[in-house]
C-alpha positions, -999 to +999 in steps of 0.1 A: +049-132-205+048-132-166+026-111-142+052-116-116+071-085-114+036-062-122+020-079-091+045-077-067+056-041-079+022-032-071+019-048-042+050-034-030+041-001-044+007-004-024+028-009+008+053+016+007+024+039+000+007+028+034+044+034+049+040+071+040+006+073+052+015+063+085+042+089+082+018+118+075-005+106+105+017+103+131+041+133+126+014+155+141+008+137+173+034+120+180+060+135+203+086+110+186+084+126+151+105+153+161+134+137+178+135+111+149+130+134+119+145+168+136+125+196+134+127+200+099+116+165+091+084+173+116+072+201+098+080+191+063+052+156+071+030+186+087+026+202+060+022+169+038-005+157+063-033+166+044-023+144+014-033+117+040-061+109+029-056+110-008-023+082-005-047+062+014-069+058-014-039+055-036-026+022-018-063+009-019-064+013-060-031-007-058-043-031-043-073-036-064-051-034-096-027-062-074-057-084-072-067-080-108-031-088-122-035-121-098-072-129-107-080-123-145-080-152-171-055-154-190-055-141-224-042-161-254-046-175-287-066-211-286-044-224-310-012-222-297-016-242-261+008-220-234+020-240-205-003-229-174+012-208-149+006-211-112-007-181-094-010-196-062+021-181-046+016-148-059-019-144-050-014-153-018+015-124-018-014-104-026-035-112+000-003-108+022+003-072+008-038-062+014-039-076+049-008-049+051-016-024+035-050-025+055-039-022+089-012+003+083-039+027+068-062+018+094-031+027+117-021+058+102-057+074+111-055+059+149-037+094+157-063+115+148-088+093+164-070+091+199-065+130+203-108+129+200-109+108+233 
């Protein structure tokens, strides 16, 4: 059985995740939010702000579970010979996905740091 579709639906998990995380940290500051979301939209990610932090560490654990789908060894019986599969393309989706998923969470707290300055 492949690993395909559990990495790349936690990789893409991981990144929609960061999506909403940038949401939550830039509906507060930015003047934008409300003219694209409406007022209702604005206040509705307000209130969801403070789950920042907790999807952040969300799309990290995906991440982690993303990289240990595309690391581990292979488990199998030593008597029956299974042909190899190559990993290469979806590890480096992985590494894709992280580099992602990194700077968007890094982004969604850039808000929060610019209104200290």
């Amino acid at each position: 059985m492949s690993d395909k579709p559990k990495i790349l639906g936690v990789t893409g998990g991981a990144v929609a995740l960061s999506a909403l995380a940038l949401a939550f940290g830039a509906c507060c500051v930015a003047p934008w939010a409300v003219g694209l979301l409406g007022v209702g939209g604005a206040l509705l990610l307000a209130r969801l702000a403070g789950l920042q932090s907790p999807v952040v560490v969300v799309t990290l654990l995906l991440v982690g579970v993303g990289f240990w789908y595309a690391y581990r060894a292979r488990s199998g019986s030593k008597r029956e010979p299974c042909p190899a599969e190559d990993r290469k393309g979806l590890r480096i989706a992985v590494w894709i996905g992280a580099l992602i998923v990194i700077c968007v969470d890094i982004a969604s707290y850039l808000p929060r740091l610019a209104s200290f300055w």
